[in-house]
C-alpha positions, 0 to 999 in steps of 0.5 A, spaced: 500 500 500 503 505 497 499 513 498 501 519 494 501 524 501 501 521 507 499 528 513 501 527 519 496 530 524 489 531 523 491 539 526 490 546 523 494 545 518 493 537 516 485 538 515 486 543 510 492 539 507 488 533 507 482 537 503 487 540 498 491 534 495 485 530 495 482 533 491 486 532 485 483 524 484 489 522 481 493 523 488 491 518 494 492 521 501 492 517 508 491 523 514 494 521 519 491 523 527 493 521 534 486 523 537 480 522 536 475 523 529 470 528 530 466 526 523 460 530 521 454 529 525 459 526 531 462 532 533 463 533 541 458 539 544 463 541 548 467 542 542 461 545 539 460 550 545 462 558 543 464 558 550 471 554 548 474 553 556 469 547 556 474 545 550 480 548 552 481 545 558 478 537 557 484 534 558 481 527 554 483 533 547 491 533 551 498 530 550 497 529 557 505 528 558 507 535 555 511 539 559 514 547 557 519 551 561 518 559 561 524 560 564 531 562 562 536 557 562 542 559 566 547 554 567 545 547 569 538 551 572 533 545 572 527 545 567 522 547 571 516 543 568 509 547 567 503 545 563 502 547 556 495 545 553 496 543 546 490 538 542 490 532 541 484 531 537 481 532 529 482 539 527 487 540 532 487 547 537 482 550 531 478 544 535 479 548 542 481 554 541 478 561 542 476 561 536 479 568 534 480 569 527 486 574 526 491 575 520 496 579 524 499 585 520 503 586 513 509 588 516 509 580 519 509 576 512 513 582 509 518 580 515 517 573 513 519 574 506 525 579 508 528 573 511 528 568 506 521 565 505 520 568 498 513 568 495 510 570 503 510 578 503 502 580 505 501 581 498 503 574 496 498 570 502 492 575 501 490 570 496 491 565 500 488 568 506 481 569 501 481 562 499 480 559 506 474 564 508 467 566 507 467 573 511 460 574 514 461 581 514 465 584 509 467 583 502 472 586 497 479 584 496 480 583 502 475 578 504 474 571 502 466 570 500 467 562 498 471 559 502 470 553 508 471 557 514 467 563 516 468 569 520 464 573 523 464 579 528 459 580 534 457 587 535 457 592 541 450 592 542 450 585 543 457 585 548 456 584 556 457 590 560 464 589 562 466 589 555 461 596 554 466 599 558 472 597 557 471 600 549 468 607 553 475 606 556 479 605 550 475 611 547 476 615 553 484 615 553 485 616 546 485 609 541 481 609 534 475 605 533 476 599 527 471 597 524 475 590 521 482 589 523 483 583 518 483 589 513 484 595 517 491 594 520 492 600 525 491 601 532 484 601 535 479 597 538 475 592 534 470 587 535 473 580 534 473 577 528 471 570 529 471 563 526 464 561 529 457 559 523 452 564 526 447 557 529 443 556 535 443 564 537 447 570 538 455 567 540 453 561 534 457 555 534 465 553 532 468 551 526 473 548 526 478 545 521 475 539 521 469 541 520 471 546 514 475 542 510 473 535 512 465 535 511 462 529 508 463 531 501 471 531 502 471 524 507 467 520 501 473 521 496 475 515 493 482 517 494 482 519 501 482 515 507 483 518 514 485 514 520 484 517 527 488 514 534 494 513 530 501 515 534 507 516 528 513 514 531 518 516 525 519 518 517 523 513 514 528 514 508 532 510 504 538 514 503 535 521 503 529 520 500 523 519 504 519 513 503 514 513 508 512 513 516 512 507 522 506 507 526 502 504 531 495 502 530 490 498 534 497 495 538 500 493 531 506 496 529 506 497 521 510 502 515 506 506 510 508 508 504 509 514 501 511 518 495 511 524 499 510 525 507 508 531 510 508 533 518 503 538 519 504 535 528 506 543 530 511 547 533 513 541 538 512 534 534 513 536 528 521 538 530 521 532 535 519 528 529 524 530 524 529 529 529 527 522 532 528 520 523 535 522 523 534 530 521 536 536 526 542 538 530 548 533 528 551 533 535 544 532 539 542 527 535 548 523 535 547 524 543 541 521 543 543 514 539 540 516 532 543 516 525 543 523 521 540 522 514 541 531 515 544 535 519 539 541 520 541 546 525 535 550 525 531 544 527 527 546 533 530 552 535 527 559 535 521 557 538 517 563 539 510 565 542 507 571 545 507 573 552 502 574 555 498 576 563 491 578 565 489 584 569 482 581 573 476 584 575 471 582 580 465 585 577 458 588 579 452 583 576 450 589 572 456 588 569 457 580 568 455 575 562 447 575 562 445 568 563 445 564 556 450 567 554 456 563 551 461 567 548 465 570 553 470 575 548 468 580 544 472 586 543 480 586 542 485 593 542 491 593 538 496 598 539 503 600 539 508 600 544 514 605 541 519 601 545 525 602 541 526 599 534 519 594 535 514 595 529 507 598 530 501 594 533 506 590 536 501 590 542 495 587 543 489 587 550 483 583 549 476 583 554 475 578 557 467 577 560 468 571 564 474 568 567 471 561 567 466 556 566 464 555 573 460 560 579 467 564 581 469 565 573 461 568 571 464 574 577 470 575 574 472 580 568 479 583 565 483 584 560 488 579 558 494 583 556 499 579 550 506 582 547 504 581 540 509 581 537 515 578 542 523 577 541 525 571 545 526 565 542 527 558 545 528 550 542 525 544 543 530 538 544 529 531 545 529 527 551 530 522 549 529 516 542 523 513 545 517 516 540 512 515 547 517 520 550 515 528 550 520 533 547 524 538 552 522 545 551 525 551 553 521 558 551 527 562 555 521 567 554 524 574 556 530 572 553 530 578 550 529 584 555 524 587 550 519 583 552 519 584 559 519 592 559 513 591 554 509 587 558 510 590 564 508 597 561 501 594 558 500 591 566 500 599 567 495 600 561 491 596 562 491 599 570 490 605 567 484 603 564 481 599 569 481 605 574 478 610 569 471 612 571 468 608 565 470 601 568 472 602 575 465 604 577 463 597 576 469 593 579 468 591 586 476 589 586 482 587 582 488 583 582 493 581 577 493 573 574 495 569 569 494 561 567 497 558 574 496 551 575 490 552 580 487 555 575 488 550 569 484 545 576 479 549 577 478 549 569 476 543 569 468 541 568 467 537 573 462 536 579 467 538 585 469 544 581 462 546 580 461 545 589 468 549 590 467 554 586 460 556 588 462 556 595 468 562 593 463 566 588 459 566 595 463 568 600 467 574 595 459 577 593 458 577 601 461 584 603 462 581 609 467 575 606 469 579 601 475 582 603 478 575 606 476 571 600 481 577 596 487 577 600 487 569 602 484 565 597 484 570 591 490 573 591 494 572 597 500 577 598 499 581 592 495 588 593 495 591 585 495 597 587 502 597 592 503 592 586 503 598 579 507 603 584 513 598 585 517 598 579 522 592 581 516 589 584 512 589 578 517 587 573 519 582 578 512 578 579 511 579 570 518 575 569 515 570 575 508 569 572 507 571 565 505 565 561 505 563 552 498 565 548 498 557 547 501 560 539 508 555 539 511 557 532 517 558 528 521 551 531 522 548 523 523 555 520 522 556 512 528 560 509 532 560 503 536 553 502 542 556 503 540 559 510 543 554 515 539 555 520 534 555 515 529 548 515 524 548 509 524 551 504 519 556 501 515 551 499 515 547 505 520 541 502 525 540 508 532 541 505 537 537 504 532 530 503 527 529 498 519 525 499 518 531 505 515 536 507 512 540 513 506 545 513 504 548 519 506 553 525 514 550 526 515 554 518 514 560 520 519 565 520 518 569 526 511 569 529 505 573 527 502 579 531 496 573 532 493 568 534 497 563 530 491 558 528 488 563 522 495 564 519 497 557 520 491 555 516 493 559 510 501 555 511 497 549 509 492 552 503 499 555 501 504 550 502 498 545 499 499 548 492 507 548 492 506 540 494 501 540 488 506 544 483 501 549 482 
């Protein structure tokens, strides 16, 4: 059994791929997706669900073992092990994300083009953008009217009252109004543009990639299989040329043809399975007992993410998410920071209406405050050969100190704005977080959950409990206020606490074939072998000023014509 393309990872990208290449009849395409299916008619209502932490956060959906260290490394400081959610499921994060249909700026892919990858500058990619979506609201040039994937934007009337507010705010310390920030690229508020069919009321439901692009139409093509609860060990080369993927199977282990392999597993599998088949570093593979069929010095570094903490809100009633209403994020800011040589729009706050699925969550709102466009760079490596083994990653996530001084200005902003009249009226109090481990627990939908949650969202409504709840269980020793007046203090709890956006990337950089740090090329080939391929987030450049699952949907309609030859 010999296929054309094989995809690995049913994700983002590999969803997109899978459609693409299957519908030339001629080319036969395996999809191959460690987690489960979610076929039309079979997909999970929490999935569904346009409050996207009941998906988030469903550990079933995870690489359970997947561990990440923000941390600089200095010396032998040991890796500090902390929980990065990356999906294991068909569709892949577009499956539980947030749903935020975002392009980034034209100075991002104008830099992508500037650093090797040719045929990737804005003016290159808006086509590409096009082909994927069907814009609800907009049309021109700009937008797509035919793609599967729609976009669309909730309008202010419909926002919660904390979101109301926080655009007064914005209005009120001088930032613009966009009306489209997928065409209009300077800084502003805007209503969030996002992937999401409007059915079943007012927030919709999701769509995610496997959704779009692998309905019933795409599944029943002849030349199209798709196999679910696959685990791919490593490519397999004769010579330099790929001839296919070891895999595991129902417990049998088997090898799969191929003419052409392409690892769409993302910023962290992708780099780990190049590695483990004998492409990357030469001297790490060599360490880790692996024969080297290329020696890649690009693979697994640079990997970048944004950024990001949250400045938090316990909110009057009058102010929380009406009951019945799902969809928890309406409203984003783009702004520049003018720090040094940054670009613009290089910074971005959006308001959160809730804070979680649970009784507490509903009292909470804030703003989540993201450097978008970050410097520091960090790498995956292996921990070991063994394919069942995760990847170590290391962020280094202020490595670049601009990040840091960015972030801890925007904590400043985003104070600012709580504190103004049109917001402040209506928070009871506030306190500084960021995605801790407690709160990775709590978010879990669970029975328990619901119980402890309940009793604290009591005890912090009660005036009576409400100063002890704060500064006991809420947020023990720290006091926002004394907080923002303390420079060191500030920058120190930032450094301390700040955590990625969940948009790993840039880890099998796209470049020119003579850049050594260089991974594929701009058509997405892996340099130095023939048979291979990888599309998705790790082929960025640089991260785009983003969510990164809208971009990466674009890499893979992109990359699909380059595999085609079109």
């Amino acid at each position: 059994m010999t296929f054309d393309h094989i995809i690995v990872g049913g994700g983002s990208a590999g969803a997109v791929l899978a459609n693409r290449l299957s519908a030339d009849p001629t080319r036969r395409v395996l999809l191959l997706e460690a987690g489960a299916d979610t076929p039309p008619g079979q997909v999970p209502a929490a999935v569904l669900d346009a409050y996207p932490s009941i998906a988030y956060f469903n550990s079933a959906w995870h690489w359970h073992d997947l561990r990440v260290d923000y941390e600089l490394q200095r010396g032998n400081r040991p890796f500090v092990p902390r929980r990065y959610e990356q999906a294991r499921l068909m569709g892949g994060g577009s499956s539980i994300n947030g749903m935020m249909a975002i392009r980034g700026n034209p100075s991002d892919y104008d830099e992508w083009a500037a650093r090797g990858a040719a045929g990737w500058s804005f003016e290159e990619v808006l086509p590409y953008f096009n082909r994927a979506e069907t814009d609800l609201d907009y049309g021109g040039p700009q937008h797509g009217k035919e793609g599967p994937f729609p976009i669309r934007r909730i309008r202010e009337p419909e926002w919660p009252g904390f979101a109301r507010a926080a655009r007064k705010a914005m209005l009120a310390e001088g930032f613009a109004e966009l009306e489209d920030h997928n065409a209009q690229f300077g800084d502003g508020l805007f209503p969030m543009a996002i992937n999401n069919r409007p059915e079943g009321g007012r927030d919709g439901t999701r769509v995610s990639t496997a959704m779009a692009y692998l309905n019933e139409r795409t599944r029943a093509r002849a030349n199209l299989e798709i196999w679910p609860g696959v685990m791919v060990e490593r490519v397999t080369f004769e010579g330099r040329r790929a001839t296919g993927v070891d895999i595991v199977r129902d417990g049998e282990r088997r090898n799969i043809a191929a003419r052409d392999v392409v690892l769409s597993c993302g910023a962290f599998h992708s780099p780990a399975m190049l590695m483990r088949s004998g492409i990357g570093p030469g001297r790490h593979l060599a360490d880790m007992g692996i024969a080297v069929v290329a020696d890649r010095a690009g693979v697994g570094q640079g990997l970048q993410d944004h950024p990001t903490c949250t400045l938090i809100g316990h909110v009057q009633r009058r102010w929380r998410m009406p009951t019945g209403m799902r969809r928890h994020i309406h409203m984003g800011l783009r702004y520049s920071s003018g720090h040094g040589d940054c670009p613009a729009g290089d910074m971005f706050l959006i308001a959160n209406n809730r804070g979680g699925w649970h009784p507490l969550g509903h009292l909470l709102a804030g703003l989540v405050i993201v450097v978008n466009k970050p410097f520091s760079e960090g790498e995956v490596k292996l921990a070991s050969p063994d394919p069942l083994a995760e990847p170590e990653i290391h962020f280094n996530q202020f490595s670049d100190v601009r990040d840091l001084d960015r972030l801890v200005d925007a904590v400043r902003l985003s104070y600012r704005l709580m504190m103004r009249p049109e917001v402040r009226d209506g928070v009871i109090g506030m306190f500084p977080s960021t995605f801790s481990e407690k709160a990775r627990d709590l978010a879990v939908v669970s029975t328990n959950n619901w119980l402890q949650t309940k009793a604290a969202a009591l005890l912090l409504d009660f005036p009576a409990t409400r100063r002890w709840m704060m500064e006991r269980q809420i947020s023990p020793g720290i006091d926002i206020h004394t907080l923002i007046n303390d420079p060191e203090a500030l920058t120190g709890w930032v450094r301390e606490k700040a955590c990625g956006s969940w948009h790993a990337s840039c880890t099998n950089r796209m470049g020119a074939a003579d850049d050594h740090r260089a991974v594929v090329d701009p058509g997405c080939a892996v340099i130095g072998v023939e048979g291979l391929h990888v599309a998705d987030a790790s082929v960025m450049p640089c991260v785009p000023s983003a969510n990164t699952n809208l971009p990466t949907i674009m890499v893979a309609e992109k990359a699909a014509d380059a595999i085609m030859g079109l």
